[in-house]
N, C-alpha and C positions, 0 to 999 in steps of 0.2 A: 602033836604038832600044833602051833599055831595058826589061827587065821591069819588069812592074806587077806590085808586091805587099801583099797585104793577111795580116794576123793576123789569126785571129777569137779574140780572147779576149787582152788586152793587160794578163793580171795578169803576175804574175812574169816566169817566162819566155817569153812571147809580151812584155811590154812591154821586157823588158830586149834581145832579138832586136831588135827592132821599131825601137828607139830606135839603138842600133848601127848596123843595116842605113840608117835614115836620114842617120845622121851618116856613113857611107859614101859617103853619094852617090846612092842609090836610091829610086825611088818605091813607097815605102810607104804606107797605109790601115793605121791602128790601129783595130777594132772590137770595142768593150767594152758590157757589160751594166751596169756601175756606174756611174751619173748621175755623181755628185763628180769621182768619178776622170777622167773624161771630159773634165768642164769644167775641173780642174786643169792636167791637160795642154793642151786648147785655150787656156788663160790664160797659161801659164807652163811650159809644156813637159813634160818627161819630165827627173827630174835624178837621174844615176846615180848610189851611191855606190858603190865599192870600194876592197881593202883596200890600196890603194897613192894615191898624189895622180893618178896617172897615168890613173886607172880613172875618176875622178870626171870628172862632165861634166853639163852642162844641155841637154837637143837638144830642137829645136822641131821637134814629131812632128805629123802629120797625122790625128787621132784624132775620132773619129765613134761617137754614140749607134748602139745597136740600133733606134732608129727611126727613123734618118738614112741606111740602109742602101740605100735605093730608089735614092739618087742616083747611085750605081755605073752603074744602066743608061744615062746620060746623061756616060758618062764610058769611057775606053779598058778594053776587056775586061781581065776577070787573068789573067795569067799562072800567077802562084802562089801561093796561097791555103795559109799555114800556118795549121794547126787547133790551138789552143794552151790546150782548153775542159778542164774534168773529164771523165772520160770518158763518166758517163751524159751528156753534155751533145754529145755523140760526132755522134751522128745526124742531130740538128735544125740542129745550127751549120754542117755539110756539104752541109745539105739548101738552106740561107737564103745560101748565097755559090757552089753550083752553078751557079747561074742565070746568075751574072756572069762565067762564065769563057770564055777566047777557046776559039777552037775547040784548040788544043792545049794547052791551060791545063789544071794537075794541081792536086792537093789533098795536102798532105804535111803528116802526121800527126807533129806536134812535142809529145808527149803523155807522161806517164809509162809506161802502160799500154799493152798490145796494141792497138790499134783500128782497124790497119786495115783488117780486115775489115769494121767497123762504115763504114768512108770507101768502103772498094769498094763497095759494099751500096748505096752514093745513086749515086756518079760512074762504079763500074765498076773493075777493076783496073788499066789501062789507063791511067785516070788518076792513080791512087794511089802513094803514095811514101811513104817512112818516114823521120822525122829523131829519133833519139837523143842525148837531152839528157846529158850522161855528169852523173854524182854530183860536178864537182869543179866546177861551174857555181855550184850552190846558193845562189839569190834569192832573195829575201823582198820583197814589197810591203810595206812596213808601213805606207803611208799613201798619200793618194791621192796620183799623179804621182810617187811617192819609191820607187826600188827600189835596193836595197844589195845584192852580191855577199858570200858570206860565206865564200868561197875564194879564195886569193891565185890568180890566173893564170899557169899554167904551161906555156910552151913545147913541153914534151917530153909531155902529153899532150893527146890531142885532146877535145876538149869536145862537137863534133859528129860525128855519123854518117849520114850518107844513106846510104838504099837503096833500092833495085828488090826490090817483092814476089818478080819472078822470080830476084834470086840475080845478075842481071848488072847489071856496069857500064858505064854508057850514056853515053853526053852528057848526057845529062837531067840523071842523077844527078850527074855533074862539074860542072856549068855553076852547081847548087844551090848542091853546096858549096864551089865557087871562092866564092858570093858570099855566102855563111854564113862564108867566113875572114875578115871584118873584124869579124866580130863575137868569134871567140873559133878557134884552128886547126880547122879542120873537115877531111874525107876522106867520099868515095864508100869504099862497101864491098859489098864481093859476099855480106854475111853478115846481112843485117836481122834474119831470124828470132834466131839467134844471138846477136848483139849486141841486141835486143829481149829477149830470155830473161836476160840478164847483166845487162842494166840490173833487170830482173825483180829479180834477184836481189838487189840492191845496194838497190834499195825496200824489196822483203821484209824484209829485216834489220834499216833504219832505220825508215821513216817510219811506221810503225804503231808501231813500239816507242817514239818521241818521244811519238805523239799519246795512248798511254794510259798514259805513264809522267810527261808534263809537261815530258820530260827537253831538253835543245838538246844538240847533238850530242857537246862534249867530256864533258860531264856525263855521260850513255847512256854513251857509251863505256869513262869511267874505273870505273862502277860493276861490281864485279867480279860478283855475279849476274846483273843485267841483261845484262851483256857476253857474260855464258853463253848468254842467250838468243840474245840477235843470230847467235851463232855456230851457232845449232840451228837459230835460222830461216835462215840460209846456207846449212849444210849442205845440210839438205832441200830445198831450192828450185835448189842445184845438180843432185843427185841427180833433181827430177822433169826438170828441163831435160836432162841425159844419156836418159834413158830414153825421153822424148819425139824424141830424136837432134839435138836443137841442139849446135852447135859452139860450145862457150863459152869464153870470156878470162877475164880475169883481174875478179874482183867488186870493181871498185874498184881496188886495185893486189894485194888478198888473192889468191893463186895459190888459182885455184877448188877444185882436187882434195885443194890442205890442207886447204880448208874446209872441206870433205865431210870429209875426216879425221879433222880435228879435232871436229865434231861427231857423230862414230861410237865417240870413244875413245881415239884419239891424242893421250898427253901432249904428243911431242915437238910435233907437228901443231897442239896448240892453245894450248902455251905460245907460240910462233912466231906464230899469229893474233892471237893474244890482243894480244900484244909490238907487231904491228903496228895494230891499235885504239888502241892507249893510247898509242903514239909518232908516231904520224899519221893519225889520224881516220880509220879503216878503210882506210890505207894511199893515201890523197889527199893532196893538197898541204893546204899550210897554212890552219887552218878558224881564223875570228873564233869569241869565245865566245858572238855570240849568233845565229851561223849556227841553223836549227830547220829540219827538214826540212817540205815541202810537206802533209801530211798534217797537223803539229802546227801549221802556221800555219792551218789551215781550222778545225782545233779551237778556237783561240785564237779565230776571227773568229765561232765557233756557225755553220759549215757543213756540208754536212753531205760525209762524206770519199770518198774510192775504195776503202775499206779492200777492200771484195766485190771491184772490181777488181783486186787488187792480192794482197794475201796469199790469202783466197777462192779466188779464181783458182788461184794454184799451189795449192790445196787439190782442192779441183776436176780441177783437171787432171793433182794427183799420182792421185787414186781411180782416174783412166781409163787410167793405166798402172800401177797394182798397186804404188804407193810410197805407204807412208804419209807424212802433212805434218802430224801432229797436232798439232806448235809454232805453223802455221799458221792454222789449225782455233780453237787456243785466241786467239790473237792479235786475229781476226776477230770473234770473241763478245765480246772485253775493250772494243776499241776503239767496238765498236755500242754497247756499256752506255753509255759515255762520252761518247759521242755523243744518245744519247739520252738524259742527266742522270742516269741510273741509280747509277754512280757518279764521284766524283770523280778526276780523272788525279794517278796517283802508282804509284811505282813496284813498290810490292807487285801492283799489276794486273798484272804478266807474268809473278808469279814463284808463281802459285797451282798451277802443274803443277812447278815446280822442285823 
């Protein structure tokens, strides 16, 4: 028999998964909070676009309101319940799809952000698992039922990462992401923390700096101030991840410790970073010019962002190890203005500490 799986939360990448994993062969449960979107896909599918003919496709998904969700109990328990919400939305979407899970049935947290602490906290650690979405994924809903990839897919890196809270790799964890590799290559890793702290990192640098700059991503990049910044919010955000003792990779394909480097003062270190922003979109595969990271797309739709989660956070959690993240610090105050209309997005918003 097959696993049963459900998404909670079928925008981006929870629909772009979701869609895949269907068109796989798998019984999946798309559950979404957005009326339209909902009935788009009940009407007329899920239609992917990417940046090749080969990417594109129409798949006839199984997709269900937030108040259609009861009928799970009257149906084969889940197996595997990816949580695919914002992160304040962390709690509640873990709490409303517990109930329906078999008795060995886990909850893996497919999220930008840290959460699953927040996932342990309802289900227990025990059931918790970790899936990292890598930076070369980057989806955009732009409409209901319509989600575009804004990265060419590339072979040679992995897109997915499963993990075990504890650090090993299980069955569990292989079996996830054997079946997460029809959607994009995926791999079990013995590093969640780590690889959770890098993708950290690879946010940090982007998605707050799109959302109060206005910028999409080759734009952000080529701008040679802003590009400063990114590189400062790298730096640091590597540095609290070392000090914290996470094992980190590479931030996107940028070698982490130039980064740090080059954001301490290293010509050679940040001509070389710099070189790889402006030659390959923070050192990813090939990016569309209207790829916008996940942060600038919630700003665009007047939502409200993870920014507290996300830069906050390494701010936060640089204080409790004695690094400062004050690039971060500012980033977080820019993007709240903006968020709450105070001011408009443009790119002098990141460069008032420059």
């Amino acid at each position: 028999m097959g696993k049963r799986i459900v998404v909670v939360g079928a925008g981006a990448v929870g629909g772009y998964v979701g869609a895949h994993l269907t068109a796989g062969g798998h019984d999946v449960t798309l559950i979404d909070p957005w009326p339209e979107h909902v009935e788009t896909m009940k009407a007329n599918g899920m239609e992917i676009f990417g940046m090749t003919p080969e990417e594109r496709m129409t798949v006839k998904v199984n997709a269900i309101h937030l108040t259609e969700v009861q009928q799970l109990a009257k149906q084969k328990p889940v197996d595997i319940a990816f949580i695919s919400v914002k992160s304040y939305d962390t709690v509640w979407a873990t709490q409303m799809i517990a109930q329906y899970l078999s008795s060995t049935g886990c909850v893996v947290s497919m999220q930008n952000c840290i959460n699953e602490e927040r996932v342990a906290g309802v289900v227990g650690w025990g059931r918790t698992l970790g899936c990292i979405v890598t930076g070369g994924v980057g989806v955009d809903l732009y409409q209901p039922g319509h989600i575009r990839r804004g990265y060419a897919k590339r072979p040679d890196i992995k897109s997915f990462y499963i993990g075990e809270p504890s650090g090993l790799i299980t069955k569990r964890s292989e079996e996830i992401a054997d079946i997460m590799s029809c959607v994009d290559a995926s791999k079990a890793t013995d590093n969640l923390w780590g690889e959770r702290w890098t993708k950290l990192c690879v946010n940090g640098m982007r998605n707050g700096v799109s959302a109060a700059t206005g910028m999409g991503g080759n734009a952000r990049d080529s701008h040679d101030a802003v590009r400063r910044i990114c590189i400062q919010l790298g730096g640091e955000a590597v540095r609290v991840g070392q000090a914290l003792g996470y094992k980190l990779g590479n931030v996107g394909a940028l070698p982490h410790e130039m980064l740090a480097e080059a954001m301490e003062g290293d010509r050679g270190a940040y001509d070389k970073i710099s070189h790889l922003m402006v030659a390959g979109g923070a050192g990813q595969a090939e990016r569309s010019d209207y790829q916008r990271p996940s942060m600038a797309q919630d700003m665009e739709k007047r939502r409200r962002t993870e920014i507290e989660f996300m830069n906050g956070f390494i701010a936060t959690q640089g204080a409790t190890v004695g690094i400062a993240a004050a690039t971060h610090e500012m980033l977080t105050r820019q993007v709240l203005r903006v968020e709450r209309g105070e001011i408009e997005a443009r790119p002098e918003n990141v460069l008032v500490n420059a």
